[in-house]
C-alpha positions as CSV (number, residue, x, y, z in Angstrom):
1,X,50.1,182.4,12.6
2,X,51.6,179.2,14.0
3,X,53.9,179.8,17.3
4,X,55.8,177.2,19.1
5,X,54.5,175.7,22.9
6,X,57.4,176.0,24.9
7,X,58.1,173.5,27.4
8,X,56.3,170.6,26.0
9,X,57.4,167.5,26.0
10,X,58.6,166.8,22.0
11,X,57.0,163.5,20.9
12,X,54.4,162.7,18.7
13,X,51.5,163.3,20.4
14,X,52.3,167.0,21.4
15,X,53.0,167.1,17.8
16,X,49.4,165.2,17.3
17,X,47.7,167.6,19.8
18,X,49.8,171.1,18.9
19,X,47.1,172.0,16.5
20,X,43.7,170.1,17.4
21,X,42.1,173.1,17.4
22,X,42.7,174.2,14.0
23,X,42.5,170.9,12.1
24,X,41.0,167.4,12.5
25,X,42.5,164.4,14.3
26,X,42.3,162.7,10.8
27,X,44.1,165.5,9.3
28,X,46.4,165.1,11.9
29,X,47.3,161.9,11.5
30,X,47.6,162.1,7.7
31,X,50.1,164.9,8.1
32,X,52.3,162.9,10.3
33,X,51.9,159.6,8.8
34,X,53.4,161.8,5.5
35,X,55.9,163.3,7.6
36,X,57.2,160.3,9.3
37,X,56.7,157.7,6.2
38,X,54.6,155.1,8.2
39,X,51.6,154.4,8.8
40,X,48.8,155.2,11.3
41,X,49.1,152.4,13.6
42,X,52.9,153.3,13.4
43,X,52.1,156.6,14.9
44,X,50.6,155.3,18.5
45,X,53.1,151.9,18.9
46,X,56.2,153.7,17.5
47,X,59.0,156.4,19.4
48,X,59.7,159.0,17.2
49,X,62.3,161.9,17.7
50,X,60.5,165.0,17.9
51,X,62.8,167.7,17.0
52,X,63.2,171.4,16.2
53,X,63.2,170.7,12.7
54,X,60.6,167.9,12.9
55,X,58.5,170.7,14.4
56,X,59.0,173.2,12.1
57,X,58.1,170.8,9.0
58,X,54.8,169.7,10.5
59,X,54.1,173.8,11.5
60,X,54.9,174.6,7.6
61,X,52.5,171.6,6.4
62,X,49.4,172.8,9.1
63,X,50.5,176.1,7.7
64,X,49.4,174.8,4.4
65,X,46.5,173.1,5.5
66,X,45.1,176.2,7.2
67,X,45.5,178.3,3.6
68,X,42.9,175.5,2.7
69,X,45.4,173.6,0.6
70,X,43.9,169.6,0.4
71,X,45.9,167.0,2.6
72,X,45.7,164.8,0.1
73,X,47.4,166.8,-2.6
74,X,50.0,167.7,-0.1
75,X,51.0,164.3,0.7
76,X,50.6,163.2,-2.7
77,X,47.8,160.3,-1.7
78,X,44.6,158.8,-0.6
79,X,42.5,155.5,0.7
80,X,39.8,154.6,-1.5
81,X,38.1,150.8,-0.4
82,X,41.5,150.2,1.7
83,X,43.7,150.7,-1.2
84,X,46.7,153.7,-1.3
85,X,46.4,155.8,-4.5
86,X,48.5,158.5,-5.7
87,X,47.2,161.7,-6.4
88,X,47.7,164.8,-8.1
89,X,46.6,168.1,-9.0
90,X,45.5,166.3,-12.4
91,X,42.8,164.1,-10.8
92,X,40.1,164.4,-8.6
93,X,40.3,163.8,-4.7
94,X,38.7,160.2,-4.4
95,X,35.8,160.3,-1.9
96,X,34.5,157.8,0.4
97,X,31.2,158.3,-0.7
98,X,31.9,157.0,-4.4
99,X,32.9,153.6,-2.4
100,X,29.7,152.8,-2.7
101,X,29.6,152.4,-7.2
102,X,32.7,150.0,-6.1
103,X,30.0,148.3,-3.6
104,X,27.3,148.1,-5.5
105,X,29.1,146.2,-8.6
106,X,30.6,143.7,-6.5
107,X,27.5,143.0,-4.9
108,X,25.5,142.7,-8.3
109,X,28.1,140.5,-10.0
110,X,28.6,138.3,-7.4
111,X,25.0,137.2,-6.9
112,X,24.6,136.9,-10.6
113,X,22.1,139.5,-10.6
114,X,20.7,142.5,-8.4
115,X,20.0,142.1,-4.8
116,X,16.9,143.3,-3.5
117,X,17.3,147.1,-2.9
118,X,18.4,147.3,0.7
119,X,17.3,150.2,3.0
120,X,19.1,152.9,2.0
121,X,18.1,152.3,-2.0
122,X,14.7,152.9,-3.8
123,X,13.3,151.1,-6.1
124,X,11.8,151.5,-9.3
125,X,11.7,148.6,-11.1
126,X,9.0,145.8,-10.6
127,X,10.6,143.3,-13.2
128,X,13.3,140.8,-11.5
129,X,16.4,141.8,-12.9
130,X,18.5,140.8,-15.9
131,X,21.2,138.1,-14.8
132,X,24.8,138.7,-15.8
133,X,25.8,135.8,-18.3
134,X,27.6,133.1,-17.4
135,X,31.2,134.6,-17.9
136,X,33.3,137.2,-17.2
137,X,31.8,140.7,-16.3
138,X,33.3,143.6,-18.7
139,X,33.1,147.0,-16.9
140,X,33.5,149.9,-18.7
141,X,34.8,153.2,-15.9
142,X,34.6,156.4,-17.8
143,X,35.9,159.5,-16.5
144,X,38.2,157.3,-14.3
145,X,40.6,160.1,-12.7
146,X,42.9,158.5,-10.6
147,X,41.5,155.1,-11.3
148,X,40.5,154.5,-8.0
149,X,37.5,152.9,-9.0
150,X,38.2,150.6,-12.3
151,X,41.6,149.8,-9.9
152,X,39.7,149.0,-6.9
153,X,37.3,146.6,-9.0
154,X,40.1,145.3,-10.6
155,X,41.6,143.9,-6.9
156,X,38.4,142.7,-5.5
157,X,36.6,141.0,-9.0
158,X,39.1,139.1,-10.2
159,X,36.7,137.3,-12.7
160,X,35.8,141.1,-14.0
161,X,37.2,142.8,-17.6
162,X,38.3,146.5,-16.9
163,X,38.2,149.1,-19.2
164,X,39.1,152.6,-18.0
165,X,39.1,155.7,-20.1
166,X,39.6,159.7,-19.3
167,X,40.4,162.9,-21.9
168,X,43.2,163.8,-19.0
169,X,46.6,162.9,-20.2
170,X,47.7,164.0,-16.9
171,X,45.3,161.8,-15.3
172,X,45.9,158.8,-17.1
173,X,49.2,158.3,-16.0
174,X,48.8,159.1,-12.4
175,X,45.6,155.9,-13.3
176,X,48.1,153.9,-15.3
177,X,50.4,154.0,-11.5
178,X,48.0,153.4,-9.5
179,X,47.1,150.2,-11.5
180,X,50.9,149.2,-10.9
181,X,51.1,150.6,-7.1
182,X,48.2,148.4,-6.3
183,X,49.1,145.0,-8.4
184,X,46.2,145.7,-11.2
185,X,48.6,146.8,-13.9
186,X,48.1,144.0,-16.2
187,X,44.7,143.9,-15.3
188,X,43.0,147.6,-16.5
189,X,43.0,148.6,-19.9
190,X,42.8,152.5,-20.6
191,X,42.5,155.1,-23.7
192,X,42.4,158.6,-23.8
193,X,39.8,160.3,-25.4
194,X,36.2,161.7,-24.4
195,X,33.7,159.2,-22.7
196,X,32.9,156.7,-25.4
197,X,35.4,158.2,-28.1
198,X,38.3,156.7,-26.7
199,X,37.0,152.9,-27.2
200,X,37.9,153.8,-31.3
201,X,40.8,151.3,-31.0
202,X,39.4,149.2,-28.1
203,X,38.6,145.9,-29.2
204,X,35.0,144.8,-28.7
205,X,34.1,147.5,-26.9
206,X,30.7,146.3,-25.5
207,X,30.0,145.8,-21.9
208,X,28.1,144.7,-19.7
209,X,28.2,147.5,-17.3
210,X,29.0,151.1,-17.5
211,X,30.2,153.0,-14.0
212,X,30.8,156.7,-14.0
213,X,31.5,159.2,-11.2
214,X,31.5,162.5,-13.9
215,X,32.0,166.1,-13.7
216,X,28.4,167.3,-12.0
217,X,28.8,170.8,-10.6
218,X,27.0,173.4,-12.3
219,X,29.4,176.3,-14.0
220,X,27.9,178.9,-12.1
221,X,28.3,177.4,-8.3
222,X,32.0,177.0,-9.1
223,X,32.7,180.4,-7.3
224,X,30.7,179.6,-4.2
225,X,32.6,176.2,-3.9
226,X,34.9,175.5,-0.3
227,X,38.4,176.4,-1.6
228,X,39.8,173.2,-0.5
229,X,37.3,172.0,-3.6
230,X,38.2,174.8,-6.3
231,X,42.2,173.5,-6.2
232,X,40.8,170.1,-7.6
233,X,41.2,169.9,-11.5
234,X,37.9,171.7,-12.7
235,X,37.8,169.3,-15.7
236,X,37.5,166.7,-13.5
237,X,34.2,169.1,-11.6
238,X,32.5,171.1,-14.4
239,X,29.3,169.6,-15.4
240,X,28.1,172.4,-18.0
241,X,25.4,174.7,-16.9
242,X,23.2,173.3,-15.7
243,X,25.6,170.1,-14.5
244,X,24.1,167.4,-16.4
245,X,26.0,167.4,-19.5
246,X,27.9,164.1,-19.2
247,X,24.6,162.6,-18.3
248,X,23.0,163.4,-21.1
249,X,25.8,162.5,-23.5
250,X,25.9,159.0,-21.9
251,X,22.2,158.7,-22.1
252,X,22.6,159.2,-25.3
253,X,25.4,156.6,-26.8
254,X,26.0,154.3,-24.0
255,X,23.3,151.9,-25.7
256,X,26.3,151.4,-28.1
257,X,28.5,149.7,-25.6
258,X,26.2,148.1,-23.4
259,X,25.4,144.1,-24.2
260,X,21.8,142.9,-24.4
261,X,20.4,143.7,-20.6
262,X,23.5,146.2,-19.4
263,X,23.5,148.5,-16.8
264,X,24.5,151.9,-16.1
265,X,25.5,153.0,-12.7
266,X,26.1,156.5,-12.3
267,X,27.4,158.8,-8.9
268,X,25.0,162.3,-9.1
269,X,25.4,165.4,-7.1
270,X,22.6,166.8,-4.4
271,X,19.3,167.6,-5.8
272,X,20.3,165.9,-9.1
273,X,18.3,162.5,-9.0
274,X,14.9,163.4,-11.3
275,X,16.7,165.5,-13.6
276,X,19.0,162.4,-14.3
277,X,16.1,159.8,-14.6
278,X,14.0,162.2,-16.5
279,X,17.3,162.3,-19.0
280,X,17.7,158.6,-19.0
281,X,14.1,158.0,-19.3
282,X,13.0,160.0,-22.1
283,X,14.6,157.6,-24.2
284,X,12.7,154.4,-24.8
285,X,15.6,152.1,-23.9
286,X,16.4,152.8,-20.3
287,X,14.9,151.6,-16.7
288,X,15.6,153.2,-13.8
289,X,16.3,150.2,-11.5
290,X,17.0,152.2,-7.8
291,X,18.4,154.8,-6.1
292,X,21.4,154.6,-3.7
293,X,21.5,156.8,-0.7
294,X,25.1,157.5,1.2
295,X,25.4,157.0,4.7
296,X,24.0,160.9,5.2
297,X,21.1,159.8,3.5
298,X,22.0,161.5,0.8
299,X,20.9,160.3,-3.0
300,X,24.4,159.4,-4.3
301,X,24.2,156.8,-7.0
302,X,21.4,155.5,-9.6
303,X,21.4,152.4,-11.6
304,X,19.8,152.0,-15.1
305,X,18.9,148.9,-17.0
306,X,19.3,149.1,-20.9
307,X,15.9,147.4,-21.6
C-alpha cells in the first residue's frame, strides 16, 4: 500500500524520491517524464507544481508498477538506439540488448564488408568475408514487432533498402507509426504474413541480409517467466518447445531470399548458441561467421554467411 509523506516539500524530486525504495531511479524518471509530458533533462532544469492530484496520479502509476505491470506499456513507449517508439500490448518491449543487430549491420555495411570480430565476438570463419556489392544494401527484418529495428536502420543507413514483415496485424500498425513518428515512413516497406510468406507480393524479394530478433523462449518456461515478461504478447515470445522453431524454419528457406554471399544475423536466447549453429550448419549452404556477446557477456547475436 502506497501512503502519502506528510510534510514534504511537493516538487519533483520528493516526487522522484517518494518511492526509491520500491522502484528504480530509471523507472522513476520514466513515470514522471509520462506524467509531466517532457523529457528527462526537463525533469532536473524545470519547476513543476507538485500537487495533491499530481501526487495521487504518480501514487496510482507506482501502484501499477509495483503489480509488475511494464513502464513501458504504461506510458505507451520506449528508446531503442536514441529513437522514441510507441508501444503496445501487440508488440514486444524493445530491449537494449538487441541494439547491438542495429550495430552490427551498420558496422558491416559501412566498411563494405565485416570487421574483424572485436572482443566481445568469436570467430568462426577463417575465409575473409564476402564484400557487399557496390550499391544499395536490401535488409530484410522479419518478425519486426514494433519496428524498432528495420526503423532504426532506416534513420542511420540511409543508402540501405528496408523490408519489414510480421504475422501481427496489431503489430504492424503500431511498426507502420513508428516509421512515421521517427521520419522513416516512406522509407520501410512491410507485409503481413509468416516470416518469408509475406514477401508473396514483394517485388524482388532477394536480399542481401536477413536480421531477426524471433520468438525464442521455450513453451514450457513461459510459467516461470518474471510477470513483468508474461504481459508482453506471447506471439511475439513463444519459440515452440524446445525454442528454436523460427530458427529452423529460417535455416531452412532463407537461401531463397538471400543474394549470392548474404548473411543472416540472428538475436538467440541464453544457452541457445550450438543448438542454433548446429541448425544452420547441417545444411551445406551456411557459415557461421562469429558470435556476439552483450555487454554481460552474454552470447546475444550470431551471424551466418550463405556460402
Amino acid at each position: 500500500m502506497i501512503t502519502k509523506i506528510a510534510g514534504s516539500k511537493k516538487d519533483i524530486f520528493y516526487l522522484m524520491n517518494k518511492h526509491s525504495k520500491a522502484i528504480a531511479k530509471v523507472e522513476a524518471e520514466m513515470l514522471l517524464e509520462y506524467l509531466f509530458n517532457c523529457t528527462k533533462l526537463d525533469l532536473y532544469i524545470r519547476d513543476f507544481a507538485v500537487d495533491e492530484t499530481i501526487e495521487e496520479l504518480y501514487d496510482s502509476l507506482v501502484s501499477r508498477r509495483l503489480n509488475k505491470e511494464p513502464v513501458q506499456y504504461m506510458t505507451g513507449c520506449a528508446e531503442f538506439m536514441g529513437l522514441d517508439f510507441i508501444v503496445t500490448r501487440d508488440v514486444l518491449i524493445p530491449r537494449p540488448e538487441t541494439e547491438i543487430l542495429v550495430n552490427e549491420i551498420i558496422n558491416s555495411s559501412q566498411f563494405g564488408c565485416f570487421q574483424q570480430p572485436h572482443s566481445n565476438a568469436i570467430k568462426y570463419s577463417s575465409s575473409e568475408a564476402t564484400k557487399f556489392p557496390n550499391r544499395e544494401v536490401k535488409i530484410l527484418d522479419l518478425c519486426t514487432g514494433s519496428g524498432n529495428i528495420a526503423v532504426s536502420l532506416a534513420r542511420l543507413m540511409p543508402q540501405a533498402e528496408i523490408v519489414a514483415t510480421d504475422i501481427s496485424e496489431g503489430a504492424l500498425k503500431i511498426a507502420k507509426k513508428n516509421a512515421i513518428r521517427n521520419q522513416a515512413g516512406d522509407r520501410v516497406k512491410f507485409y503481413k504474413g509468416n516470416l518469408f510468406n509475406a514477401l508473396v507480393f514483394a517485388k524482388n524479394p532477394k536480399f542481401d541480409i536477413i536480421v531477426c530478433n524471433p520468438p525464442y523462449i521455450k513453451e514450457g518456461d513461459f510459467p516461470f517467466l518474471q510477470k513483468e515478461v508474461r504481459e508482453e504478447p506471447e506471439i511475439a515470445l513463444n519459440g515452440g518447445k524446445d525454442g528454436l522453431d523460427f530458427y529452423r524454419i529460417i535455416a531452412k528457406d532463407s537461401h531463397r531470399f538471400l543474394e549470392k554471399g548474404g548473411k543472416i544475423l540472428l538475436e538467440i536466447g541464453f544457452g541457445q548458441r550450438k543448438a542454433v549453429e548446429d541448425i544452420f550448419l547441417s545444411y551445406s549452404i551456411f557459415d557461421v561467421y562469429k558470435v556476439i556477446k552483450d555487454f554481460s557477456g552474454t552470447e546475444r547475436a550470431v551471424w551466418i554467411n550463405l556460402l
